[in-house]
C-alpha positions in Angstrom: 14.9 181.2 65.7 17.3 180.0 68.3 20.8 182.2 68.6 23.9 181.1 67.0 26.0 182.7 70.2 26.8 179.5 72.2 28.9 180.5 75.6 32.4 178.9 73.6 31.2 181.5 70.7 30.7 184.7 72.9 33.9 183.7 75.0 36.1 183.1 71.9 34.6 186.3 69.9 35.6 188.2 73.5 39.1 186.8 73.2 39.7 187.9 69.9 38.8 191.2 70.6 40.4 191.7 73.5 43.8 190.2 71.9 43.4 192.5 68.4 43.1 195.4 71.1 46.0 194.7 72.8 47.9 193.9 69.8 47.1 197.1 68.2 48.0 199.6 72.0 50.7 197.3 73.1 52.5 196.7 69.8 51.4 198.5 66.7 50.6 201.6 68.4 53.1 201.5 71.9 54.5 204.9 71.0 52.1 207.8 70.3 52.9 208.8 66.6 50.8 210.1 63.1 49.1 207.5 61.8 49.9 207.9 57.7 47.6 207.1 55.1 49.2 203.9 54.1 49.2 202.7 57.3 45.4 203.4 58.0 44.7 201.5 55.0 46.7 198.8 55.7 44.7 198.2 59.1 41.2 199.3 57.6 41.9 196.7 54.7 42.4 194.0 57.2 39.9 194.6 59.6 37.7 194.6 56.8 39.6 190.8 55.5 38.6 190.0 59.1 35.0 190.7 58.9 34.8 189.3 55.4 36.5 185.4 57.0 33.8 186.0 60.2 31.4 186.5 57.6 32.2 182.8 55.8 32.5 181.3 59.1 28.5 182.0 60.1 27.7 181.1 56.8 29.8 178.3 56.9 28.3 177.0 60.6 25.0 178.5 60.6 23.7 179.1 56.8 24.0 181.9 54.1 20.8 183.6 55.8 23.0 183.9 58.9 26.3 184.9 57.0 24.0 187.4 55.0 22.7 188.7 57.9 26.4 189.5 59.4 27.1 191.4 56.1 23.8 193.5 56.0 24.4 194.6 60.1 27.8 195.0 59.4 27.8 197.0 56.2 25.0 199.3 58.1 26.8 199.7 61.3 29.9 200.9 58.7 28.2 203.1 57.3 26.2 204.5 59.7 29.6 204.8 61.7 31.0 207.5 58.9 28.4 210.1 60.9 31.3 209.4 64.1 34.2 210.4 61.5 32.4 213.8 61.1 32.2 214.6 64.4 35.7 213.3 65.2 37.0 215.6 62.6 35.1 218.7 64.1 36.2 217.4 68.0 39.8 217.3 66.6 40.0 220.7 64.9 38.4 222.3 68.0 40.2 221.2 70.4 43.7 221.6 68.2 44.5 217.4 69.2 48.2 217.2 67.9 47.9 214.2 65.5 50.4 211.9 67.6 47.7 211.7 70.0 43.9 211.5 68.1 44.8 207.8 67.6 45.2 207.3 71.5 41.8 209.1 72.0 40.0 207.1 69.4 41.4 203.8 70.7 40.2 204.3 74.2 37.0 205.8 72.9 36.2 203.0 71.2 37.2 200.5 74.1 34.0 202.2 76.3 32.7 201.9 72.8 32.4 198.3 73.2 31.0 198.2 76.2 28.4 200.6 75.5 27.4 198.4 72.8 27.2 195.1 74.5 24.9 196.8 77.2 22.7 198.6 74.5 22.3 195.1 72.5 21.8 193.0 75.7 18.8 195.4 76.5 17.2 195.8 72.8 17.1 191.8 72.7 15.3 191.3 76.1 13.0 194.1 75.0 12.5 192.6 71.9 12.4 188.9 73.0 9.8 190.0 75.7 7.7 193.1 73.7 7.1 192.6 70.5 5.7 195.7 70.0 9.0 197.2 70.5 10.0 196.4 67.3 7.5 199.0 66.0 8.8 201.9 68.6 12.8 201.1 66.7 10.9 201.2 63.4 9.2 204.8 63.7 12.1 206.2 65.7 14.2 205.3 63.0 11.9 207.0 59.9 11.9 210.4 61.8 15.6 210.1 62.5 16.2 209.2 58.7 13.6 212.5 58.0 15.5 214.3 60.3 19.0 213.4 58.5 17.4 214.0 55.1 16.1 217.0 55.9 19.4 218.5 57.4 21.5 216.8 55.1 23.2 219.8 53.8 24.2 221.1 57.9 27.2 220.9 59.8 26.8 219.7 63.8 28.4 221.3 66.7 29.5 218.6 69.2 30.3 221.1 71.7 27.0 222.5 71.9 25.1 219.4 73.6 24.2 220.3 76.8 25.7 217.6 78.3 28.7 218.0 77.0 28.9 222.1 78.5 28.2 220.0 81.8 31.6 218.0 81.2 33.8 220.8 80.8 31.9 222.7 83.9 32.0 220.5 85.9 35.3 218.9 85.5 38.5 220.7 86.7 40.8 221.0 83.4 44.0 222.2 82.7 44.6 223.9 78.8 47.5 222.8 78.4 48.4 219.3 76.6 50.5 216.8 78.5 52.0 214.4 76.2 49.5 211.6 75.7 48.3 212.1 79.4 44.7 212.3 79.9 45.1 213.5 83.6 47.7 215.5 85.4 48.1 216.3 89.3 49.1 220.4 89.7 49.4 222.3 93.0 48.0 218.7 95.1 44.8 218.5 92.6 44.3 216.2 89.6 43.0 217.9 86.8 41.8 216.8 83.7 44.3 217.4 80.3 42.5 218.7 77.0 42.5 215.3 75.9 40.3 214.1 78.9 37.3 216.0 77.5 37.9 215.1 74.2 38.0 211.1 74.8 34.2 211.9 77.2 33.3 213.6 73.9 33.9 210.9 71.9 32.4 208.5 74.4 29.2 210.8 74.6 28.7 211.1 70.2 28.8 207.2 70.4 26.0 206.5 72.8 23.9 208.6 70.6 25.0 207.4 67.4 24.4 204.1 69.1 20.6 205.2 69.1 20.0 204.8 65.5 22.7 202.1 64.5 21.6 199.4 66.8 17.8 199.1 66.8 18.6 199.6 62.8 20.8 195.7 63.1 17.4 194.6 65.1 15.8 195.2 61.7 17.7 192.5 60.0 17.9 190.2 62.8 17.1 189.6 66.3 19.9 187.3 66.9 22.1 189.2 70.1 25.3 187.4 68.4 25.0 188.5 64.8 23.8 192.5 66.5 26.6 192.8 68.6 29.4 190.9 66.4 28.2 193.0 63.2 28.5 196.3 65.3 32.2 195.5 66.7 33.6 194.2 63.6 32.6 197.8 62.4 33.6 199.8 65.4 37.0 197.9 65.4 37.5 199.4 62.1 36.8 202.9 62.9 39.8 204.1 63.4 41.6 203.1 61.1 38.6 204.9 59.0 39.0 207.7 60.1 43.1 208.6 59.3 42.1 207.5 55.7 38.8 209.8 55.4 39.4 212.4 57.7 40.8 215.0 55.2 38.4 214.1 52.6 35.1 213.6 53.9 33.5 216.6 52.3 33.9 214.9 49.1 31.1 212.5 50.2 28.3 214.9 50.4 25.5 213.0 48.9 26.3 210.1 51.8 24.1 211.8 54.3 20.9 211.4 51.7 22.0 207.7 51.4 22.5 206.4 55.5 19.2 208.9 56.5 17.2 206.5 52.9 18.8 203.7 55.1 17.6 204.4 58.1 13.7 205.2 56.3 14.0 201.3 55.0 15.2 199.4 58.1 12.4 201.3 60.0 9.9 200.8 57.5 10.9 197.0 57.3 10.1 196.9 61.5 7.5 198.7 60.6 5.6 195.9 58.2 7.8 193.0 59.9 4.8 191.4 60.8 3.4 191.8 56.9 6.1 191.5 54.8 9.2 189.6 54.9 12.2 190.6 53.1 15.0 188.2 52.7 18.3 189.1 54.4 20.1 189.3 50.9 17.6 191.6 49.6 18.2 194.2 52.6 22.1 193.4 52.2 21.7 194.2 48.2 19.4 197.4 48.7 21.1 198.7 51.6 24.6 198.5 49.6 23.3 199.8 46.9 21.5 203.3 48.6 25.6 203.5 50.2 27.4 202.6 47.6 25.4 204.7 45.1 25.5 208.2 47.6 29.1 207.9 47.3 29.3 207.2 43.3 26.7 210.1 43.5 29.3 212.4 45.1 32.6 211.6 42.8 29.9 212.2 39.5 28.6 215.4 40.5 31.1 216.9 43.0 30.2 220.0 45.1 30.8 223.7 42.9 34.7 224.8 43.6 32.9 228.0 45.8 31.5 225.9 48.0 32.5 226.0 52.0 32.5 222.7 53.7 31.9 222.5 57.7 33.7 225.1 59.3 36.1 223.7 61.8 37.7 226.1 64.2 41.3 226.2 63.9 
């Protein structure tokens, strides 16, 4: 099936981007301050509106099969992207980032974000659109990552004890100190990284791997490069915004991990049989929102025991 991303489509989506960015760092967000609740679900309700009126304009332009296969990409990126806000809470606490300035962090993080993306779907699609076959290798990598999550659904992660991350802080000269919302600072005739420096390569570093599982997991439901990479930005985009809402509250969701690793165990198993069994993109957008949607009913009907510890975060 032929893509839907004409050059006028990539070049306006771009544009858009590009302008909400600025918008949100030039305007919304020009001084560094706490980002309230109200105001992270002001911008997470209309990035979602935004995604939503995409949404009817590839079904509108293209068909409902396209338009559905926005929604299921998106809605998987989105959840799939609720891993990040765990590991974003953990950097944060760690690192003690004073609250005027995690929003700064996140927004540049997910500016390299998006360009991590666009190179990791540009090379899935020529693999794809040249080896078939590669469509099985996404499918079994993602049934043992969904086995792995499943079976360590109950443990906390320690960003800081990747290897490559140790190799960050080595071998980049730091300072300890904050300065303001300065990621670098020159000392003595040297420039040395702030605190926040590492932090931001942190960030940077948890979304190439979480890009791992989320993208070949969109190849599942389509192997259009426009609908992959549109589905995953519209999601990223709204990360942030995510996070200040859930950040003080995610260990109230602690069935989701059994749902997005029974995600990732059907979008492989559908690469899997793709060549056997066709499932209709509203059928993958129906179960897949379901398996979320139901881990998080799952969590507010039978919540975790008062006595129970959450994921220790250094303080």
């Amino acid at each position: 099936m032929e893509s839907v991303g004409s050059f006028g489509l990539w070049a306006g989506f771009l544009a858009f981007v590009l302008g909400m960015l600025a918008l949100d760092l030039g305007v919304f967000h020009r001084q560094a301050h706490k980002v309230s609740m109200k105001e992270a679900g002001i911008w997470s309700g209309i990035w979602v509106i935004l995604a939503l009126a995409f949404s009817g304009f590839i079904t509108h332009r293209f068909g409902i099969d396209r338009g559905t296969e926005f929604l299921t990409g998106y809605l998987i990126e989105k959840a799939l992207s609720i891993d990040n806000i765990f590991i974003f809470v953990m950097l944060f606490g760690a690192f003690k980032v004073p609250e005027a300035y995690q929003h700064r962090v996140l927004f540049w993080g997910i500016l390299g974000a998006l360009v991590m993306r666009a190179i990791f779907v540009a090379l899935g699609a020529a693999l794809i659109a040249s080896f078939h076959w590669v469509l099985y290798i996404f499918g079994l990598f993602l049934i043992i990552t969904g086995i792995k999550m499943l079976i360590m659904s109950g443990s906390s992660l320690d960003p800081m004890g990747n290897p490559i991350f140790k190799l960050i802080k080595k071998w980049i000269p730091t300072t300890d100190q904050y300065h303001g919302p300065a990621f670098t600072i020159t000392a003595q005739g040297k420039r040395l990284a702030t605190p926040l420096l590492i932090v931001l390569l942190a960030v940077e570093l948890t979304d190439i791997i979480f890009a791992v599982d989320s993208v070949p997991a969109i190849f599942a439901v389509t192997s259009d490069p426009f609908i992959v990479f549109t589905s995953n930005i519209f999601a990223i985009l709204g990360l942030r915004s995510l996070y200040f809402m859930l950040a003080g509250v995610m260990d109230r969701f602690h069935f989701l991990k059994i749902g997005l690793s029974l995600v990732l165990l059907f979008v492989g198993l559908k690469m899997l049989m793709v060549d056997l069994i066709k499932v209709p993109p509203f059928g993958s957008l129906a179960l897949i929102g379901l398996l979320v949607c139901g881990s998080i009913l799952a969590s507010q009907i039978w919540p975790r025991s008062p006595g129970h510890q959450g994921p220790k975060i250094d303080e």
